[in-house]
C-alpha positions in Angstrom: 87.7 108.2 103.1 85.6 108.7 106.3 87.1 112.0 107.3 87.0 113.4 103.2 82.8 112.4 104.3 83.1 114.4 107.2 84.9 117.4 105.8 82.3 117.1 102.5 79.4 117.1 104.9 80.7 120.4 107.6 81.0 121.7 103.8 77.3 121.6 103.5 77.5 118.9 100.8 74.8 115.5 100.7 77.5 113.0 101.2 76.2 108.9 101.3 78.5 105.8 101.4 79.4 102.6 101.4 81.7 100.2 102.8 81.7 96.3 103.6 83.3 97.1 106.6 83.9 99.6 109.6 85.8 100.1 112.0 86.0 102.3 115.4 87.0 105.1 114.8 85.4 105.6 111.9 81.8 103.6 112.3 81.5 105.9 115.6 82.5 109.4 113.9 80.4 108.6 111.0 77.4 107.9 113.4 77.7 110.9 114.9 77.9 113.4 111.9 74.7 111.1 110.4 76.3 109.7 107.7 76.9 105.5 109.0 75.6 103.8 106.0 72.1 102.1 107.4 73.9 98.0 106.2 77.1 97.1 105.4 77.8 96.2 101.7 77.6 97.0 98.3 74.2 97.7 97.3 73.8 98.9 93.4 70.7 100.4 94.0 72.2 103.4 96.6 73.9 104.4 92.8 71.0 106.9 91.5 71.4 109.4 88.2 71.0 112.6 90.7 74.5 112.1 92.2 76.8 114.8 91.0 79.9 111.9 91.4 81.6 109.3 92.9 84.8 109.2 95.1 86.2 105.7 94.7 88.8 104.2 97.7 91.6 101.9 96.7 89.9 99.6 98.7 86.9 98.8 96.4 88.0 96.6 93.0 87.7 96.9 89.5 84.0 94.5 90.0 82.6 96.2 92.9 78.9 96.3 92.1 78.3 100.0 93.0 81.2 101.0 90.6 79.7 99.0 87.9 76.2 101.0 88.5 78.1 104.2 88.4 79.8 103.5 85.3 76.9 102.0 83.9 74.8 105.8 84.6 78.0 107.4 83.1 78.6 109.5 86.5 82.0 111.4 86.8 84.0 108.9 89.6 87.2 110.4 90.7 89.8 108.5 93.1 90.5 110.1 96.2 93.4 112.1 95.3 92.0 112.9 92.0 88.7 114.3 93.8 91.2 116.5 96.5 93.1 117.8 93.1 89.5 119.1 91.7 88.6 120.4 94.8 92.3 122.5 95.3 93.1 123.3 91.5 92.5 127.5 92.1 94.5 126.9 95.5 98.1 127.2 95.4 99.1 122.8 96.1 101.4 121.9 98.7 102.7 118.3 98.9 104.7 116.7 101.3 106.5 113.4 99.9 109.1 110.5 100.8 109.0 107.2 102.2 109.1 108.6 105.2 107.9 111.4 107.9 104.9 112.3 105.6 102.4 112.9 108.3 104.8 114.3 110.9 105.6 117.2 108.4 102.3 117.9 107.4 101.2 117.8 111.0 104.5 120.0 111.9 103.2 122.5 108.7 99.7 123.0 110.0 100.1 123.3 114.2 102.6 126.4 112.9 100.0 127.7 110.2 97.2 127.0 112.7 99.4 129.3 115.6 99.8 131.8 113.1 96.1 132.6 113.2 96.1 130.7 108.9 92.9 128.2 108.3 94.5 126.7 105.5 92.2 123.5 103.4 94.3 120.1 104.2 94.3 116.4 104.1 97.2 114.7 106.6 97.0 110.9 107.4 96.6 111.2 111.1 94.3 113.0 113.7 95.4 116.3 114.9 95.3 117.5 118.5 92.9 120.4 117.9 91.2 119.1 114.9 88.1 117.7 114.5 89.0 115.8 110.8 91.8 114.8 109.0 90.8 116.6 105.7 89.4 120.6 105.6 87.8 121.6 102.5 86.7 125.7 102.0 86.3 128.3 99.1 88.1 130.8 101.1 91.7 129.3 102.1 94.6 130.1 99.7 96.6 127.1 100.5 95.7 123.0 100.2 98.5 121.3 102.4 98.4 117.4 101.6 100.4 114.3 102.6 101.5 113.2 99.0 101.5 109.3 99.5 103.1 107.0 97.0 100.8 104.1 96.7 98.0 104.0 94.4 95.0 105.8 94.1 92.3 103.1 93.2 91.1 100.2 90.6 90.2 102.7 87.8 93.7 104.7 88.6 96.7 102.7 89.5 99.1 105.9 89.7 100.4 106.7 92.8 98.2 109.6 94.3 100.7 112.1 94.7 101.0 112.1 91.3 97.7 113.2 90.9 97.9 116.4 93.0 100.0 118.4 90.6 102.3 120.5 93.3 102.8 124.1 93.5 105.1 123.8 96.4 106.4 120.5 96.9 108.5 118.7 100.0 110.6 114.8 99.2 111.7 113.6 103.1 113.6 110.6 101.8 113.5 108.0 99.1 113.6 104.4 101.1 112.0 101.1 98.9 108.5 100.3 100.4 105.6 98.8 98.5 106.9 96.2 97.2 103.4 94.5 96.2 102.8 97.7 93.7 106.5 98.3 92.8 108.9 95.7 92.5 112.3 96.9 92.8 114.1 100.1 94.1 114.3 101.4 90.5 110.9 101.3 90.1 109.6 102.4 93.5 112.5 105.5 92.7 111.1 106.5 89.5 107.8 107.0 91.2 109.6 110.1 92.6 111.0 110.5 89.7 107.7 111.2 87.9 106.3 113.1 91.0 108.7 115.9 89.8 107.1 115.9 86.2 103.7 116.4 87.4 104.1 119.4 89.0 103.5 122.8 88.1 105.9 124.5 86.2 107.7 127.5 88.0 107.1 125.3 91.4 109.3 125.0 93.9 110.3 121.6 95.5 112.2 121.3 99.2 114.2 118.0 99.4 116.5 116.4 101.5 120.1 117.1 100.9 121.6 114.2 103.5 119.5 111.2 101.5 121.9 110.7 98.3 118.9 109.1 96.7 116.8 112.0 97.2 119.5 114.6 95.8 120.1 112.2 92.9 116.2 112.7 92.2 116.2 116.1 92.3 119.2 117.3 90.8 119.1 115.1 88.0 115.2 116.7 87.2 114.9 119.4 84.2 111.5 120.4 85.3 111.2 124.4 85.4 111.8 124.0 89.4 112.9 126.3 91.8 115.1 123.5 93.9 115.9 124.1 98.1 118.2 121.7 99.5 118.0 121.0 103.6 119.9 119.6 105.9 119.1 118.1 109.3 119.6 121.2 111.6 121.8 121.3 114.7 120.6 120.2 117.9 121.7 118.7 121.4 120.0 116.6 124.0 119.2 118.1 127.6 117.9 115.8 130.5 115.9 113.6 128.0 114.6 116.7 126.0 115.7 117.9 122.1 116.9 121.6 122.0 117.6 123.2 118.3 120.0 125.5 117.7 119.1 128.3 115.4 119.9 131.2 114.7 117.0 132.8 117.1 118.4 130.9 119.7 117.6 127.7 121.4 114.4 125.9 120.3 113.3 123.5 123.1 110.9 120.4 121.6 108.7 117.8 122.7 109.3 115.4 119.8 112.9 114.4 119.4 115.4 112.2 117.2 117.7 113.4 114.4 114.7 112.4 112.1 112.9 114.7 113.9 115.1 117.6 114.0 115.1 116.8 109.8 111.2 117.0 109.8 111.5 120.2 111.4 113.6 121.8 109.4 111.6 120.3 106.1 108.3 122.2 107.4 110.1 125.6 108.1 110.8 125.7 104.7 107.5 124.4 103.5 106.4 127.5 106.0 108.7 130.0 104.9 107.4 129.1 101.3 104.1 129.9 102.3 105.1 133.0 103.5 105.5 132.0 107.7 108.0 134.0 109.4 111.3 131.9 110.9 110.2 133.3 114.9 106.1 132.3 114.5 107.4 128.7 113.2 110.2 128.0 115.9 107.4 129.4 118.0 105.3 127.3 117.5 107.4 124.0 117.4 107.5 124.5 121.2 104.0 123.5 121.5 103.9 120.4 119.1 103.6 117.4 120.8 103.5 115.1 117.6 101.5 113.0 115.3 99.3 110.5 116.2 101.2 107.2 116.3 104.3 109.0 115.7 105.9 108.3 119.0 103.1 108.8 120.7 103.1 108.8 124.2 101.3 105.7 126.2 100.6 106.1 129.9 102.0 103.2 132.2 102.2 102.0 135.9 105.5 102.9 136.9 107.2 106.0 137.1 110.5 105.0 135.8 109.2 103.2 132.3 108.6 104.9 129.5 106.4 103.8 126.9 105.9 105.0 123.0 103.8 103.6 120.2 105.4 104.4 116.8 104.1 103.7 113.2 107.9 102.6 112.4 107.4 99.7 110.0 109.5 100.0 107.1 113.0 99.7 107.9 114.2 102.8 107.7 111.5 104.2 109.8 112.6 101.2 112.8 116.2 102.4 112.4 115.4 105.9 112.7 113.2 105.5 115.7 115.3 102.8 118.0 117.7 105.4 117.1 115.6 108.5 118.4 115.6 106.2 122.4 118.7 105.4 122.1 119.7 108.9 121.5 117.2 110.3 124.1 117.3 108.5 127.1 120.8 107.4 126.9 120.7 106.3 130.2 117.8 103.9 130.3 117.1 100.4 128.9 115.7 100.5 125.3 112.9 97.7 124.4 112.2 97.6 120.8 109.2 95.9 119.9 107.8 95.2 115.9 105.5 93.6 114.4 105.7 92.8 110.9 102.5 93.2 109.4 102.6 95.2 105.7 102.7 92.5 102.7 106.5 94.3 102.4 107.3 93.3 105.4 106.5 89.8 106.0 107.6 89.1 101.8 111.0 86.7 102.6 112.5 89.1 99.4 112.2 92.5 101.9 113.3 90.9 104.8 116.5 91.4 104.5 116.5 94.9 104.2 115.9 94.8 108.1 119.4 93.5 109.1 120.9 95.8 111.8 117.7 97.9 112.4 116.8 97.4 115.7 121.0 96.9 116.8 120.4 100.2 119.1 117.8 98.6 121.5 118.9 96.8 124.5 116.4 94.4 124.2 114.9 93.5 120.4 111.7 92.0 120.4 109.7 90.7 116.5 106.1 89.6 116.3 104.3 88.8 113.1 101.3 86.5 112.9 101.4 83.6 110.6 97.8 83.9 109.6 98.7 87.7 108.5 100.9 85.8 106.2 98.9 83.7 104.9 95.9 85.8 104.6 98.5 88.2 102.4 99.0 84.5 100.4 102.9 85.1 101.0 105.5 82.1 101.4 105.3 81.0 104.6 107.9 82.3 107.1 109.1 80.8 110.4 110.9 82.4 113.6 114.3 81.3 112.0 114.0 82.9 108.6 113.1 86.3 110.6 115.7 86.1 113.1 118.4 85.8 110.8 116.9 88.8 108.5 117.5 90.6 111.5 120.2 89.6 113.0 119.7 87.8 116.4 118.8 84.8 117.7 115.4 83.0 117.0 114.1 83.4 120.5 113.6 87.0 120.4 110.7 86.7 117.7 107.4 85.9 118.3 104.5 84.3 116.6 101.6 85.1 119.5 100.7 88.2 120.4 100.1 86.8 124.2 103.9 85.8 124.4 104.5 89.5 123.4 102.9 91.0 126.4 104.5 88.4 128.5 107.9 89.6 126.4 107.5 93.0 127.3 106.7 92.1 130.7 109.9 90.5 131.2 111.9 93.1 129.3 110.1 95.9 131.5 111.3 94.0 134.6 112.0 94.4 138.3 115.1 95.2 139.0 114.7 98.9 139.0 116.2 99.8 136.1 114.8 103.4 133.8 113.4 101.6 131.0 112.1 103.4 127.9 109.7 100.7 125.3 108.7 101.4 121.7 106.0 99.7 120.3 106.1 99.5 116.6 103.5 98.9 114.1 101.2 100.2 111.5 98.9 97.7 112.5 97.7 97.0 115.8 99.4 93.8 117.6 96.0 92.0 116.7 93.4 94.0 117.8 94.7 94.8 121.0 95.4 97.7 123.2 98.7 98.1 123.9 98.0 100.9 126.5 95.7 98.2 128.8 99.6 96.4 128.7 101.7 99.6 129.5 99.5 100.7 132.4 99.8 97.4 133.8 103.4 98.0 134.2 103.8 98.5 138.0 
C-alpha cells in the first residue's frame, strides 16, 4: 500500500493515509516522500467529500471507522487490485500467477524490459535493484506487468486479487495449496485458478507450466477463448557453483540458480517474447540479474568459506525447491536449512503435514516457530514433537527460541573447516531480528 502512495504521489496525485501501524521500511520512505500520516490510527475526520476515492488494504476490516465515514459520504473505495485494474484498463494487463515464484518472474520480466530501453507501469511484491518503488503508474507506457497474488483483496472484496486484474497476457508458475485460512482445501484453493482463467480477456493468451500436472489440468481443461503456451523447465548444467543455460544462442551464464530458477526463467522469456522482446536482449539480460529481494538473497558473513542466503521459502513447496537449489549448487559443501514457521498455514497442525521430506536435502535441518505466533494466530497449540514428526526428524532439531537458533546455526556453521552454504527461510523475520548481524558474526 505504501509504495502504490509513493508511485500515486511521483504521479503528481494528493495522496493522504492511514494506518495503525508502521514499520521501517515503509514509515521511513513515507517520511521522506512527505506523505507519514502526522498520528497513527484511524481518525474519521481525515475522510472529507473532496476526495476523488478510497484505496482500501486487506488489512483494515469491515468496521474500520474511516471506511465507515467513506461509505457514509458515498465516495468510490476500490481495493488495491481493483484500483491497479482502473488505473491499467487501456494498457494491455500482464499477470504473473501460481503459488509460487510470483515475484521472481515479474522481477525477471522487468530487469529484461528495463535493459531493453521499455518503461513499462508495474506492481511486483519486492524492491528492485534499480528502482525506486515497487509499483510505477504513467499515461504513456503500453504494458501494466503485475504479480497476480491469490489471496484476497480486502473486507468489502473477498476475491482473490488477481481475479480482479482481468489479464491480457497471463503466466500460472505452479498450483501448490497455500492459504489455508481463506481456502480450505486443495479443491478450493485450485478452483481459484480455475476462475483466474475466466476472468481474463477474451483472445488472451495464458503461459503455464507444463511439468506441474496440476497446472496443465487447469489449463487444458479451460474453454476460455485462450491462446494456451505450455513451458517446460529449460536445460541447464552446474559449473563451479554457477547455473549455465543451454539455449539455442548458446550458453547463458546466471547468477540465480536452481531448477526452479531455470523454470522462472524460461516463464518470463515467454511473458517477454509476448510482449514483443527478442530471445538475444532477454538471455542478455538474464546475465545481469542478481534476483529478487528475499529470493535467495545474498547475506554477507565472516568467513570466507560459509555461505549464507535468506529465502522467502515458506510454503512447502517453496522449502523443497530451495534446499534443493544448495544442494544442487554447492554439491560439495554442507547444506544448513533453517525455517521458521510463521504463516497461519503453516503453523495449522492440518498443513503440517504437507512438510514431510522438505528439508531431507540439507545436511543439517533446523525448524523455529514461536509459540506466541501461534497463539496470537488463536491456532491449537503445537509443541516440538508434533513439528518434528510433520517433518520427519527428531524433536531436537526444532526450536521454540529464536536465541537457541542463532546458537543452532552457530553450531551448524562450525569449526572444523568445512565449505558450508546456510539458508535462512522465512516470510517473516526470526522475531524482529537481523539475521545478517548473525551471518557476519560467522568467523
Amino acid at each position: 500500500m505504501h509504495n502504490l502512495a509513493l508511485a500515486l504521489h511521483e504521479r503528481g496525485d494528493r495522496v493522504t493515509g492511514s494506518d495503525d501501524e508502521l514499520f521501517e521500511p515503509s514509515a521511513g520512505r513515507l517520511k521522506a516522500a512527505g506523505l507519514l500520516p502526522a498520528t497513527l490510527g484511524w481518525e474519521p475526520a481525515r475522510i472529507t467529500p473532496d476526495l476523488d476515492a478510497v484505496v482500501l488494504g486487506m488489512h483494515a476490516r469491515g468496521d474500520n471507522p474511516e471506511l465507515l465515514a467513506a461509505q457514509a459520504l458515498g465516495l468510490p473505495i476500490h481495493s488495491y487490485p481493483a484500483f491497479l485494474y482502473e488505473a491499467s484498463k487501456d494498457k494491455t494487463r500482464v499477470v504473473v500467477a501460481g503459488s509460487h515464484g510470483k515475484t521472481t518472474v515479474t522481477s525477471m520480466l522487468l530487469h529484461a524490459l528495463k535493459a531493453a530501453g521499455r518503461r513499462e507501469d508495474f506492481m511486483v511484491g519486492a524492491l528492485l535493484e534499480g528502482y525506486s518503488t515497487m509499483v510505477r503508474l504513467s499515461s504513456e507506457a503500453e504494458f501494466m506487468v503485475l504479480e497476480g497474488d491469490e489471496y484476497l483483496s480486502s473486507a468489502l472484496e473477498p476475491l482473490p486479487k488477481f481475479h480482479l486484474y482481468r489479464a491480457n497476457i497471463a503466466l500460472i508458475t505452479g498450483i501448490a495449496w497455500d492459504h489455508i485460512n481463506v481456502f480450505p482445501t486443495l479443491e478450493v484453493y485450485v478452483e481459484q485458478f480455475r476462475q483466474f482463467l475466466r476472468t481474463m480477456e477474451p483472445g488472451g493468451a495464458v503461459v503455464y507450466n507444463a511439468d506441474d500436472p496440476l497446472v496443465v489440468d487447469v489449463v487444458e481443461s479451460d474453454q476460455s477463448p485462450l491462446k494456451k503456451i505450455p513451458y517446460h523447465t529449460p536445460a541447464y548444467r552446474v559449473v563451479n557453483e554457477r547455473t549455465v543455460l543451454e539455449t539455442p544462442l548458446g550458453d547463458v551464464p546466471l547468477q540465480v540458480f536452481g531448477a526452479h530458477n531455470a523454470s522462472n526463467v524460461e516463464a518470463a522469456r515467454w511473458l517477454a517474447q509476448e510482449m514483443g522482446l527478442d530471445d538475444e536482449t532477454f538471455y542478455e539480460s538474464m546475465t545481469s540479474f542478481k534476483g529478487a529481494s528475499k529470493r535467495l538473497e545474498s547475506l554477507p558473513t565472516g568467513n570466507a568459506r560459509v555461505l549464507a542466503f535468506k529465502d522467502f521459502a515458506h510454503a512447502p513447496s517453496k522449502v523443497k525447491a530451495t534446499v534443493a537449489a544448495l544442494r544442487e549448487q554447492f554439491p560439495n559443501r554442507r547444506v544448513v536449512a533453517c525455517l521458521e514457521l510463521h504463516t497461519f498455514s503453516s503453523l495449522n497442525p492440518d498443513f503440517l503435514p504437507l512438510y514431510a521430506g522438505t528439508l531431507d536435502g540439507a545436511d543439517v535441518p533446523l525448524v523455529y516457530f514461536n509459540p506466541q505466533a501461534v497463539a496470537h494466530k488463536k491456532l491449537p497449540e503445537l509443541n516440538a514433537g508434533q513439528v518434528g514428526a510433520a517433518f520427519g526428524f527428531p524433536t531436537p532439531e526444532v526450536i521454540t527460541n529464536s536465541i537457541d537458533v542463532r546458537a543452532a546455526l552457530d553450531q551448524a556453521v562450525g569449526t572444523d573447516g568445512m565449505p558450508t552454504v546456510v539458508a535462512l527461510m522465512s516470510s517473516g523475520n526470526f522475531d524482529g531480528n537481523d539475521v545478517s548481524e548473525w551471518t557476519r558474526a560467522w568467523a
